[in-house]
Each structure stands twice: as C-alpha cells, then as structure tokens.
C-alpha positions in Angstrom: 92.8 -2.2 232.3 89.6 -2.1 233.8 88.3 -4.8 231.7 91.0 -7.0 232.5 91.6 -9.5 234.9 93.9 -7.9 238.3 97.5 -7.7 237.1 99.7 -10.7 238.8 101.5 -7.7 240.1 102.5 -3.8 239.8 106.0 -2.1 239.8 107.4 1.5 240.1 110.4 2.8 237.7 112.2 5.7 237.9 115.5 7.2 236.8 118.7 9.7 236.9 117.1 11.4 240.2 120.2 13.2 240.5 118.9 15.3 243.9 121.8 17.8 244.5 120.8 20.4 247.2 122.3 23.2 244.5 120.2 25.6 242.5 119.6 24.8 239.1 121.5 24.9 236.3 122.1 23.8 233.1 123.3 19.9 231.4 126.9 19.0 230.6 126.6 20.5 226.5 124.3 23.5 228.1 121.0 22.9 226.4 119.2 21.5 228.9 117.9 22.7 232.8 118.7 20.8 235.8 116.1 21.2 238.9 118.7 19.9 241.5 116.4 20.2 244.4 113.0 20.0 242.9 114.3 16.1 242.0 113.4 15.3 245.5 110.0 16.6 245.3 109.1 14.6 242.1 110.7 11.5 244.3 108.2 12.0 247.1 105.4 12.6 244.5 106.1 8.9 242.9 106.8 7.3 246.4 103.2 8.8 247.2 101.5 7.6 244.5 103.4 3.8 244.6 102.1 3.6 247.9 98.5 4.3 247.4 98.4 2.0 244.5 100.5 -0.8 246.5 103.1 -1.7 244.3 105.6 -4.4 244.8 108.3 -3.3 244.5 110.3 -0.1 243.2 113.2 -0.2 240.6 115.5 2.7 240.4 117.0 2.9 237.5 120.3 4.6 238.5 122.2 8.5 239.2 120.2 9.0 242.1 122.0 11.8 243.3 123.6 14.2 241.3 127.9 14.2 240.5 127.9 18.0 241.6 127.6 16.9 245.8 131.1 15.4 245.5 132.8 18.6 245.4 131.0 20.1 247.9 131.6 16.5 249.8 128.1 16.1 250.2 127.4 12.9 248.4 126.5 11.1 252.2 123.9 13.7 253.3 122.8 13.9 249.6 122.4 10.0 249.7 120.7 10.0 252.8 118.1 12.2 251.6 117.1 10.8 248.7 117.1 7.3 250.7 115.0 8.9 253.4 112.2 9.4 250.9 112.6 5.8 249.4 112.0 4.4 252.7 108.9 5.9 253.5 107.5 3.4 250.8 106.9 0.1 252.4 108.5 -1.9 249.6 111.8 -2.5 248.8 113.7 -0.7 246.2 116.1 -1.9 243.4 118.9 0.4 242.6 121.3 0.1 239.4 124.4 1.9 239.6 124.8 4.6 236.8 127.9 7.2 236.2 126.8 9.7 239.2 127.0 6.6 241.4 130.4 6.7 240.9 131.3 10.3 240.4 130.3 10.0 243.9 131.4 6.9 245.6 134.3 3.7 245.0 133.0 0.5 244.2 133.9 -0.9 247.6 131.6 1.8 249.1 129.2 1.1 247.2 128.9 -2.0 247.6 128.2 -1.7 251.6 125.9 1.2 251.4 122.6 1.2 250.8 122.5 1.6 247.6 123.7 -2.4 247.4 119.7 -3.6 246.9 121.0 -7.4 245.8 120.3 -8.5 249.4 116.8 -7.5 249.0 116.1 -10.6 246.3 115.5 -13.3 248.9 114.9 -15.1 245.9 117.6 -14.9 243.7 121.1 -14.4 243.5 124.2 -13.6 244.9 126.5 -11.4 243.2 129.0 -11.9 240.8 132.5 -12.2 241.5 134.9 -9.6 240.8 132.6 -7.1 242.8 130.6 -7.1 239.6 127.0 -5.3 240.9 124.3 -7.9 239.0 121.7 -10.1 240.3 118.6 -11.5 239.5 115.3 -12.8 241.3 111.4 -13.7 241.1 109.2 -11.1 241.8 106.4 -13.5 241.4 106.2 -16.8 239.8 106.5 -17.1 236.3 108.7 -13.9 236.2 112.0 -13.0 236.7 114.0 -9.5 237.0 117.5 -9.1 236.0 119.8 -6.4 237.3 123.1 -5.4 234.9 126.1 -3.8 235.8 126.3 -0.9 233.3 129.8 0.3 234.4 132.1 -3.6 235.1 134.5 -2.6 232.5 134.5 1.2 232.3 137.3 4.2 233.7 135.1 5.6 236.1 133.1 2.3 238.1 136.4 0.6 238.4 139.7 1.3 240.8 142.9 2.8 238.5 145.1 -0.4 239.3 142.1 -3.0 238.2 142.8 -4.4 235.0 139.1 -4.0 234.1 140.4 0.0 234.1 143.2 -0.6 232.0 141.0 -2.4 229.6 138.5 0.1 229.3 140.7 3.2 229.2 142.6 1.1 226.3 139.2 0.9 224.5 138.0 4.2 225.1 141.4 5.7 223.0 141.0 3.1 220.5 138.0 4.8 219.6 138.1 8.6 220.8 141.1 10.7 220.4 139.8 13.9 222.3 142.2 15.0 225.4 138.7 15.0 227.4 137.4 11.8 227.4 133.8 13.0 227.8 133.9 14.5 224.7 132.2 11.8 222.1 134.4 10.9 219.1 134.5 13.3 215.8 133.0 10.2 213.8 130.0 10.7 215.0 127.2 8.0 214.5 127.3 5.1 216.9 131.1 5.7 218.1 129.5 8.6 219.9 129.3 6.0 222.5 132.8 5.7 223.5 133.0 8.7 225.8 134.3 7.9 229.7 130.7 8.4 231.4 129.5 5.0 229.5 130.6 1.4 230.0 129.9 -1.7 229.4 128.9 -5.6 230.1 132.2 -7.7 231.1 132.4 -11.4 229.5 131.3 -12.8 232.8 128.7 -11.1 233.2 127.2 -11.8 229.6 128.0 -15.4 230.4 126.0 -15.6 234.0 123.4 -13.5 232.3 123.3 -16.3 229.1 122.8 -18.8 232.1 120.2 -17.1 234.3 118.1 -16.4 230.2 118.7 -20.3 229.9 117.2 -21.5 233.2 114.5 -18.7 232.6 113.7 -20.4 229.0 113.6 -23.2 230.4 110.9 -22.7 233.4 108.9 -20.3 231.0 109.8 -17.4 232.8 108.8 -14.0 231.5 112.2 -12.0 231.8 112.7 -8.3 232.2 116.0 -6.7 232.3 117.2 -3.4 234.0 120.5 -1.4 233.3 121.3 2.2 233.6 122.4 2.1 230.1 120.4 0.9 226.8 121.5 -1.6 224.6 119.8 -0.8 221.8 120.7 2.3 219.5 117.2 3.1 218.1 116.2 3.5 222.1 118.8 6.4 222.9 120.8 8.8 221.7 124.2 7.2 220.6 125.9 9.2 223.2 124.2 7.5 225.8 125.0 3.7 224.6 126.6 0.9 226.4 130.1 0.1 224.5 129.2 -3.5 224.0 125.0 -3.2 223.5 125.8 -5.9 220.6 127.1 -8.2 223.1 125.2 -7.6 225.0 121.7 -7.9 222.8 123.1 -11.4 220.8 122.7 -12.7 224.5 119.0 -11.1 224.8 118.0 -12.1 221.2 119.4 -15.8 222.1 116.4 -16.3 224.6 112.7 -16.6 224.2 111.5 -15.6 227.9 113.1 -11.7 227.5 110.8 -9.6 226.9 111.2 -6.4 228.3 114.9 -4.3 228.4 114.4 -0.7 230.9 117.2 2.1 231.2 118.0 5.4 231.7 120.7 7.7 231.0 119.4 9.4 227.8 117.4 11.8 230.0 115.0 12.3 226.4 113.7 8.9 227.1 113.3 6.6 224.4 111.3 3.5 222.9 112.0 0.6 220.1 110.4 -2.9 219.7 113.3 -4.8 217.8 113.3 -7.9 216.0 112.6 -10.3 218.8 110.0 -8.4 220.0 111.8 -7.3 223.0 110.2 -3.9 224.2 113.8 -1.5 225.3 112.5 1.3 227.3 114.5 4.4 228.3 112.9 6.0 230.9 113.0 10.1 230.5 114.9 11.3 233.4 113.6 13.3 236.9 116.6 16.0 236.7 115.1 17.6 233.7 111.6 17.6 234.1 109.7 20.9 235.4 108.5 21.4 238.8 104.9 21.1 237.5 105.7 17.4 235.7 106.6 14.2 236.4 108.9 11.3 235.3 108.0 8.2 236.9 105.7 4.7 235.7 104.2 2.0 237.4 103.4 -1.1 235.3 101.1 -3.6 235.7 102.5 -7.1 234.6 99.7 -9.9 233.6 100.7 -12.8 232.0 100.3 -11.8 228.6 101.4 -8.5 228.5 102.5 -5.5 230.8 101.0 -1.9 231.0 103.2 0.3 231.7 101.0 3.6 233.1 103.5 6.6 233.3 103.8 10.2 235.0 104.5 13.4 233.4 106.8 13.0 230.7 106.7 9.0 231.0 103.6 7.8 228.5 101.5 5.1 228.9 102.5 1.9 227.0 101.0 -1.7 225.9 103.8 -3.6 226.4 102.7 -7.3 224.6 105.4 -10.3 225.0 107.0 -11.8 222.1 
C-alpha cells in the first residue's frame, strides 16, 4: 500500500462481539470456547487501533452482546458497555442486527436504542417500512454502503402476531421437522440453513435493494453490502446461511457496481469470489478468538480495489472490483 496512491478512505469491521459479563464457556454444539468478557477487551483493542489510523467510519457486523445477559436481565447494562467502548472512537458506527440482537431485545426496542445507526447516514436513506432495519448511504463519492436486514422474515426478529412470523415459522417446518427448531434439518447439505437462529431478506427489501443497485449502476457507484448473514454457501458453513441467499444474490449478480458482500455469523470466517466477481467476506468472529488474538479489519478503499488489512484471526486481502 505504500506504493500506492492514499486510499479515498479507510473503514473498521468487526463481528458477533457477543460481550456477556459471564465466564467462559463453550458454543451451542460444544466444540468451541466462548471468552464472554475478554470480547470487550478485543473491542477496545480495535477501537484503539481505528482511532490512531483515523478511520471513517466503523461497521459492526452484528451480535454485539451475547444471548446469555437476557436471562440474567442484563442485556441494558451489557449493551451499555459494549456501546461505551464504541463511543470512545470519534466516528460513527454502523450496526446490523444479528440473532443475539434479538435474543435480547423486541424489534420496537431496537429500533429506538442505540443500536438503530440508520440516523447516522446523513446521506442516505430512511428506513423501510414495515420496521424493516435497512438503509443505505455514501461514505464518500463514488461509493455506496448498503445495510440488510438479515432477520425481516424470521421467528425470532419478528413479533408472534406479525404475519412475517407466521410466514417464517411456516417455512422453517416446511423444511426441518426437529421439535427444536435450532436443530438444522437431517438432510443435511444446504437445508442446514433452515434452523430458527437464521432468516432472511423479505420481497421488499430485495425490491428497494434492486432500486438503490439500479441508481448505483447508474451513477458508477462502487457498492458494498453488509448483513449479519452470508448469502453465498461457499462463504459459510450451511448452518449459518440466510434462507433466501438465492434471492437474494440474483438481485447482487443483476448489478455491475456490487462489489463487495461482508457478514458474520459463521464465527470460522470465510471467503469466495463468485461469478460476478463479487468478493463475500465472513468475518471470523470476536467471541471465539483467544485473549492473545484478534478479530477485527480495517480496509482501505481506492478506486480500483480495496485492501482489506486484518487483526488476529482476520487476514489480509486484495480485494479487486469486477
């Protein structure tokens, strides 16, 4: 990068903080530690390092705090720690909502707590009816971020009596027959997916997404996307795939100016350049990475590629556009 000209301008990502002031313990099939508290620490060591290098903004890729502080009704103070150390960087931050969001908190609270960053694009949109949590705006011109709603049709981001509930609690049985929902399919393969901590994309949100790719094309916008959940299954595990990723990638593949698609979720991280040329990046996830790691990136965008320079478990990548 040195050689280069400066980037037009630098970003911090990060996902599935889940801080939970608990000791650690172990992932929901037990194969994996959890360092609940030590999350916070590797928060403070990105926020650190996105200040010195003057980034932006930050996007927060989703579970920022962990499903376990309900029970112990501390998903407020747990919230307002983690948000403590985000606003000690001088930037504002981005959040997507992902499962433990919602574990924690209703929609409607959601939506008037901090956690609702669409405000914070002057430059963009409003949100969606339908309470749907998407938005999109300019970090600089010639660019354009786009935030999804992961969980507008799912069991657990939508109220019992919604008909997006009904919808997606009909789906979910369509394809998994377990008594816990959480448990993926016996098929196996790519019907892993339909297991009650997923969701997916509602038909108005592909078609306002179709619309913002459209005016994007049309300005000669570079386009990146962000999600908690991928959208494409050679990025994740199955397990961790949104229902309708083919939905929702026929509207990516439709539209020259995408370039990049970032998630979390699969806490293994994950990588794959498809067809289009569309870069899908799952970032590895802060809950399981050692005290004496890391799991965060900041990438550089220039106008022909982006460089994304990562943490820890996060590697470096060349990220070319199509």
């Amino acid at each position: 990068m040195e050689d280069r000209a400066p980037p037009v301008f630098t970003f911090g990502v990060i996902a599935d903080i889940q801080y939970a002031d608990i000791e650690d313990g172990l992932n929901y099939l037990r194969t994996r530690k959890r360092f609940y508290r030590n999350s916070l620490q590797l928060l403070r060591n990105a926020t650190q390092r996105w200040e010195e290098q003057r980034v932006m903004c930050v996007l927060q890729l989703g579970d920022i705090i962990d499903g376990f502080n309900k029970s112990r009704s501390a998903s407020e103070q747990a919230l307002d720690t983690v948000i403590g150390e985000f606003d000690k960087i001088s930037v504002d931050v981005h959040h997507a909502w992902g499962n433990h969001e919602f574990y924690n908190f209703c929609r409607e609270t959601l939506l008037a707590s901090p956690l609702n960053s669409a405000a914070k694009a002057r430059s963009g949109s409003d949100l969606l009816a339908d309470d749907i949590y998407a938005y999109e705006f300019s970090p600089a011109p010639g660019f354009r971020f786009v935030l999804l709603d992961a969980y507008d049709i799912s069991v657990i981001g939508r109220d019992e009596s919604s008909e997006k509930h009904k919808r997606a609690l009909k789906l979910l049985q369509e394809h998994n027959n377990n008594p816990d929902l959480n448990q993926p399919p016996v098929f196996g393969g790519l019907e892993q997916r339909f297991v009650k901590f997923n969701g997916g994309f509602s038909q108005e949100q592909l078609l306002w997404l179709d619309e913002v790719l459209t005016l994007a094309d049309q300005r000669q916008e570079r386009v990146t996307v962000f999600s908690h959940l991928p959208v494409h299954p050679y990025a994740t595990d199955p397990i961790c795939l949104a229902w309708n990723y083919d939905a929702m990638r026929s509207v990516l593949r439709s539209h020259k100016s995408v370039v990049c698609f970032m998630a979390g979720h699969d806490h293994d991280g994950g990588y794959y350049i498809d067809e289009s040329g569309v870069h899908h990046i799952t970032l590895e996830g802060v809950i399981e990475t050692r005290p004496d790691s890391n799991a965060f990136g900041t990438v550089y965008v220039y106008e022909d590629q982006m460089v994304l320079k990562g943490n820890g478990r996060i590697s470096d990548m060349v990220l070319k556009y199509p």
